[in-house]
N, C-alpha and C positions, 0 to 999 in steps of 0.2 A: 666791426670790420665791414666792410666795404667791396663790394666783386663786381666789374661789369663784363658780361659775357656776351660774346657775337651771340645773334638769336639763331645764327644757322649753325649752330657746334650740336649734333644728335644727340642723345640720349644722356645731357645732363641735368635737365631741370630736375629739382628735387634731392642732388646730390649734397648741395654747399648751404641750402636755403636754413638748415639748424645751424651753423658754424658764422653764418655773415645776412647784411642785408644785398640780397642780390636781383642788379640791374638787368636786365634783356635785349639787347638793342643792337638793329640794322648794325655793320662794319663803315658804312660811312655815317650814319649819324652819333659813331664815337667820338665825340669833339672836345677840346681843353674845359670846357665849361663842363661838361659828362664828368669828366675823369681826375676833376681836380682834387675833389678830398677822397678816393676809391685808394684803396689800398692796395687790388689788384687786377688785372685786366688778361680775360681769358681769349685768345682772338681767332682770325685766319688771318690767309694774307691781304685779304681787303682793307684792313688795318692795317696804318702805316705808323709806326710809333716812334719818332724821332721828338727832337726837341720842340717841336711844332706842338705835340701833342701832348706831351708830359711836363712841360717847363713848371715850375712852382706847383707841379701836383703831388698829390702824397702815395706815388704808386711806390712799389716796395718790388714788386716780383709780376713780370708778364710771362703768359704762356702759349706760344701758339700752337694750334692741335693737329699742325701740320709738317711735314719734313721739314721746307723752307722755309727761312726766315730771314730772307733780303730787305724784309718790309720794316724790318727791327733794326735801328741805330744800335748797333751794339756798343759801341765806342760813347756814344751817348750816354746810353743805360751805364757801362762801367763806370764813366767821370762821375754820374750823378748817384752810385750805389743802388742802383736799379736793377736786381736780378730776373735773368730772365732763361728759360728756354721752349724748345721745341721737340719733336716728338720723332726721332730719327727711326726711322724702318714702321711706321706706320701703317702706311698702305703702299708699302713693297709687293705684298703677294695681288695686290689689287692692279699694279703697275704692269707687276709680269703676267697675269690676266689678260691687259688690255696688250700688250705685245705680243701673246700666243694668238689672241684673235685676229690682229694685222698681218700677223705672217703666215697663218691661214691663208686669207682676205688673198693679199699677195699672191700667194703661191697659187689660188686659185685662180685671180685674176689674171697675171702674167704667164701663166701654165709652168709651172719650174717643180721641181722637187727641193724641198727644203733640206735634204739628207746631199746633195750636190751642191750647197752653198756655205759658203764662208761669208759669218759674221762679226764684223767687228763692234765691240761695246767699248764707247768713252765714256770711263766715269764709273768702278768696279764698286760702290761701296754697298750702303742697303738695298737698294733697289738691281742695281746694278749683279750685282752677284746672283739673286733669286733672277735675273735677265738672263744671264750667263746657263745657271742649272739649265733652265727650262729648253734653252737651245741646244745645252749637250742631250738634255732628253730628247729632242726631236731629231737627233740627228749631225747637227749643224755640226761644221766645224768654226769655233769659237776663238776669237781674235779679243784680248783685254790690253787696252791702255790706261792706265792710271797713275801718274807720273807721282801723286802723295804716296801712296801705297808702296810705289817702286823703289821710291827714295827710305822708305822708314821700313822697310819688308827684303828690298833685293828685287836685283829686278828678273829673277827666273818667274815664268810664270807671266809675265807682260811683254807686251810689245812698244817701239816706240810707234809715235802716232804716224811718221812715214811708212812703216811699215804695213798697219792696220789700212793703211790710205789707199797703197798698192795693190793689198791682197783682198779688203772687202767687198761682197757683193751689196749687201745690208750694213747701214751704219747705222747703230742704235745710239744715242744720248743722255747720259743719265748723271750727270755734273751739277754741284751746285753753281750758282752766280755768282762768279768775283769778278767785282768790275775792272781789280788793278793786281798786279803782283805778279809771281813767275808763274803762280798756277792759274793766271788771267784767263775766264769763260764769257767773257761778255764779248759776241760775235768772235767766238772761238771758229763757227760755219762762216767764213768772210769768202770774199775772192779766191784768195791762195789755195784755201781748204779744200776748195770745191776743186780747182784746177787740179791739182796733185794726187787728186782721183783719181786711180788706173781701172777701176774697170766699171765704170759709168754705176753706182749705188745708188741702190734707194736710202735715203736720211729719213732718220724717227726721230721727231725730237719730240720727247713726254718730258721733259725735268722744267726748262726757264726758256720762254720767247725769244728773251736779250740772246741767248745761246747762240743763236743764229740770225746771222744779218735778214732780213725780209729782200733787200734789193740783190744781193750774192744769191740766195737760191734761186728766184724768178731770173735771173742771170744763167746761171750753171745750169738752171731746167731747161732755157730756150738753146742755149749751145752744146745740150747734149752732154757734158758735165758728168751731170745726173738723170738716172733713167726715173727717179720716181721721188715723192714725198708723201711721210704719213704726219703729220700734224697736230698735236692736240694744245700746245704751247707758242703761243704767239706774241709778237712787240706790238706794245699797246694795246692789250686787252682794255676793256672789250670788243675796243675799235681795229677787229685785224683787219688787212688787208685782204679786199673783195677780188684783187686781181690773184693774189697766189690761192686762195679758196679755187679759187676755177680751176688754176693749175694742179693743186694735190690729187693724189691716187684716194687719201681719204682724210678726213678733214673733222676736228671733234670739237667742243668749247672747254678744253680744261677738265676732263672728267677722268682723265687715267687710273689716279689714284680715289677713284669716288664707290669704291664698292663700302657696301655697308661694313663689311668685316674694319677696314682699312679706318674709316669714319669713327668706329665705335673704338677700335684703338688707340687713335691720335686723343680722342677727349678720354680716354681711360688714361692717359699716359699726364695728361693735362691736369687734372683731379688731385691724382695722387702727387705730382712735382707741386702742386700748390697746398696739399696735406703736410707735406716735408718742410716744405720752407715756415708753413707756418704753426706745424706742429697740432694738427688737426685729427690726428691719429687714426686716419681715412686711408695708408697709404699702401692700400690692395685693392680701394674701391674699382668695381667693374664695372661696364654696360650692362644692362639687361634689358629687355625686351626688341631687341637686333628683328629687323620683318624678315620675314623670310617671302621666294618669291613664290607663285601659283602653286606649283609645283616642285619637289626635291629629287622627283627620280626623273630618269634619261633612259630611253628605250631606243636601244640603238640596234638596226639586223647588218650585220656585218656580213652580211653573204656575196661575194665576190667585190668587198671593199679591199681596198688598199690598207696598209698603216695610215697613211699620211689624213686618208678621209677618214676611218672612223676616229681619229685624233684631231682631226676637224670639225665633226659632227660633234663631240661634245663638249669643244669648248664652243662652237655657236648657241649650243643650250645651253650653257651660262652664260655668254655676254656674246651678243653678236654686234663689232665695232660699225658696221654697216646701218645698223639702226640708228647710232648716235650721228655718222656722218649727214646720212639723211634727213634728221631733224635740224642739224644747225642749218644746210645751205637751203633748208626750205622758209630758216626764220633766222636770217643771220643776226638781226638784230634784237634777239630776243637773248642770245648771249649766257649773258646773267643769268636770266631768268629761266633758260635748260640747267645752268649749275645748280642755281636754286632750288628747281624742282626736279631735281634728280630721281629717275625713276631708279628702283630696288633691282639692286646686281651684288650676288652672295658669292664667295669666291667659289675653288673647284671643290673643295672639302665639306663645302654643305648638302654637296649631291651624291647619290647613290643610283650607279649605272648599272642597268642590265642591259649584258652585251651576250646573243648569239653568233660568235665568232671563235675558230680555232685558231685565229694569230694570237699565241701566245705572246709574241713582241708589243702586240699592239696594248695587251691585258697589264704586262708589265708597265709600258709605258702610263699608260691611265693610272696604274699607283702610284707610281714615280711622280704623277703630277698631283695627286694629291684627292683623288677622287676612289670614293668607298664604292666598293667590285662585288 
């Protein structure tokens, strides 16, 4: 047997290498000549696996070690008996990570209290949900539209999206990419969307680029529309546009879901779906050796803090979104290569806080998110 694996998938070499003879290779220099006699192919989404790539190859089963998988001909893979999956809720707690650190970010930047703002989330599912907690944790009052959900669940419990339009301060985004159908997300953020804004939102979009039009926000920003943009998802990576960069509040290359926990997951999830399919009897293998960063404890003096700061002081000790903005607009063209070389971000549950502080609210809140007291 046969494995060609992206060489940026973490902590699996050594996993497959008794089972098959396995390849290592860049996501673009996966080419029809690479993959023709491979049996299976392990990816991200920098691999694009349509008929282009797999035509008369002997792949059997792809797996990519990421939520999305727009990059995948599914319809393709089906006609041609080509099994394939992805690695749903991955790097969720990685996602909601980098959204507790923007609405920090925010909150401090625009001076607001996050306990006086209503958030609307489009798109309730893995990511989406662990989105939702972490806002009822801070306070927020939380607005969900998910129009699949609503139809297969009831719709107690959601809003429609006019609603959420009317009443959000913060719109967050967490939908996959459908380019056609009734649950259509490709520039779902158009003209209309933005107009029908009532009370001028900041828009997140962490899930898909296409999501939102590039020309409708740099629009709805200069007419006031919308009062802000947090970005990590953009049309045409890695070629975003240099003009809405200037325009965003903060501005990333794609790293949301890049914490190591979230990383080590998607390729654990990877492994084992190609253990199963091919009967490998691997199908509990895990990560191990996951880095940890400098430091696991947080020392935080809570003495005449707010809730709101010392719940901002520790999640800036684990991911501070600020540092990633700063590095891309200082090398936009380097892109790629900050995904690449992603520096080491552990979620909240790797850290152990000591907090001198009698807000018992704020003590609860920090378990609630998931950090050792």
């Amino acid at each position: 047997m046969k494995i060609i694996i992206d060489d940026k998938i973490p902590y699996i070499k050594g996993a497959l290498e008794s089972f098959a003879e396995v390849i290592y290779l860049p996501g673009n220099k996966t080419t029809p000549e690479v993959v023709k006699d491979a049996d299976a192919i392990i990816t991200r989404t920098r691999t694009v696996c349509n008929e282009q790539l797999l035509a008369g190859s002997n792949v059997k089963f792809i797996a990519t070690a990421t939520i999305g998988y727009d990059h995948i001909d599914t319809e393709y893979c089906k006609a041609s008996g080509i099994e394939w999956t992805n690695a749903p809720g991955c790097n969720s707690k990685s996602v909601e990570q980098y959204i507790a650190s923007a609405l920090m970010t925010l909150a401090e930047k625009k001076n607001f209290l996050l306990t006086e703002k209503t958030i609307g989330i489009v798109g309730v599912g893995n990511v989406g949900s662990k989105v939702a907690h972490l806002c009822e944790i801070l306070g927020m009052k939380v607005l969900l539209n998910d129009p699949p959900r609503s139809r297969a669940e009831g719709p107690k419990g959601f809003v429609e999206l006019e609603e959420l339009l009317e009443k959000a301060d913060i719109i967050t985004l967490h939908v996959p990419l459908n380019m056609e159908g009734s649950d259509k997300t490709f520039h779902l953020g158009d003209d209309s969307f933005f107009a029908r804004a009532k009370k001028q939102p900041v828009i997140i979009n962490s899930c898909r680029g296409e999501v939102t039009d590039t020309c409708a926000i740099k629009s709805a920003l200069q007419k006031g529309q919308i009062s802000g943009i947090v970005i990590d998802c953009w049309e045409n990576e890695p070629d975003l546009d240099r003009e809405l960069l200037a325009m965003a509040d903060l501005a990333t290359p794609h790293i949301a879901g890049y914490s190591k926990d979230g990383k080590a997951n998607g390729t654990s999830m990877s492994v084992r779906a190609l253990s199963k399919f091919f009967k490998l009897g691997i199908d509990r293998w895990k990560c191990t050796g996951i880095e940890l960063p400098e430091s696991t404890e947080i020392i935080i003096d809570g003495t005449g803090k707010t809730v709101q700061q010392i719940l901002a002081e520790a999640v800036f000790a684990t991911y501070d979104i600020r540092e990633d903005d700063r590095r891309l607009r200082a090398s936009v063209e380097t892109f790629e290569k900050q995904r690449g070389d992603y520096p080491v971000r552990r979620e909240f549950p790797t850290f152990n806080i000591f907090c001198n502080t009698n807000h018992i609210k704020a003590i609860h809140k920090l378990e609630q998110l998931g950090f050792k007291l």
